[in-house]
C-alpha positions as CSV (number, residue, x, y, z in Angstrom):
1,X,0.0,0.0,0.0
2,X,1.3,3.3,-1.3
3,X,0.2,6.5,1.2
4,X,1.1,9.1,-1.8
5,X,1.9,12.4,-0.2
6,X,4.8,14.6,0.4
7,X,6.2,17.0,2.8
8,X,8.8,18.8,1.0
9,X,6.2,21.0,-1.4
10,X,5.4,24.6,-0.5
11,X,1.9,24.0,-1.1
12,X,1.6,21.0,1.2
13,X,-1.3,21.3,3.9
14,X,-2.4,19.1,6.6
15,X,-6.4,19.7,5.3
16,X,-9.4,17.8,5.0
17,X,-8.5,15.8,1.9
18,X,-4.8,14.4,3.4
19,X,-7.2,13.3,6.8
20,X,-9.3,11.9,4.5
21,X,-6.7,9.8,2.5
22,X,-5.3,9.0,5.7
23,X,-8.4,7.5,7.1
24,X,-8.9,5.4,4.0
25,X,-5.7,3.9,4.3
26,X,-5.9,2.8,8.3
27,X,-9.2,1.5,7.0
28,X,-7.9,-0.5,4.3
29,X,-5.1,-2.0,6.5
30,X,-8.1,-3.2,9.4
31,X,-9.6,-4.5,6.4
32,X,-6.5,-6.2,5.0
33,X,-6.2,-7.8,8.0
34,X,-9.9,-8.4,8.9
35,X,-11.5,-9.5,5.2
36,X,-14.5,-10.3,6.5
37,X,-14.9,-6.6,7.2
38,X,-14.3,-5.4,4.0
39,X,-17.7,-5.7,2.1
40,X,-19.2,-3.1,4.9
41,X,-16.6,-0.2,3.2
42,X,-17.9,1.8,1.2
43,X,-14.7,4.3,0.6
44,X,-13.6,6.8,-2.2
45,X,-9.8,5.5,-2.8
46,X,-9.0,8.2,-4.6
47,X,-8.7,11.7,-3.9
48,X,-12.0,13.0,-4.4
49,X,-10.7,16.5,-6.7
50,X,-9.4,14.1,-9.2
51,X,-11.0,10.7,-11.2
52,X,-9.5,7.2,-10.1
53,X,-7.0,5.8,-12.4
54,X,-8.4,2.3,-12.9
């Protein structure tokens, strides 16, 4: 699992969207660990201001 954000930009902020993101990923790892709990998510794993890449 890839968590894709740096801190070296001058336009990085700790906002809504990276505590988002965030929350999607400690989800994902319960879930990789706990599979029967993964039908009940019902998550955006992309960032929602741009399309998924799949």
């Amino acid at each position: 699992m890839e968590v894709p954000f740096f801190l070296d930009g001058d336009d990085f902020k700790f906002d809504d969207e990276l505590a988002r993101q965030l929350g999607v990923a400690a989800l994902n790892v319960i879930a990789a660990g706990r599979p029967d709990i993964k039908h009940c998510l019902a998550l955006t794993q992309h960032p929602i201001d741009r399309p998924s890449e799949e």
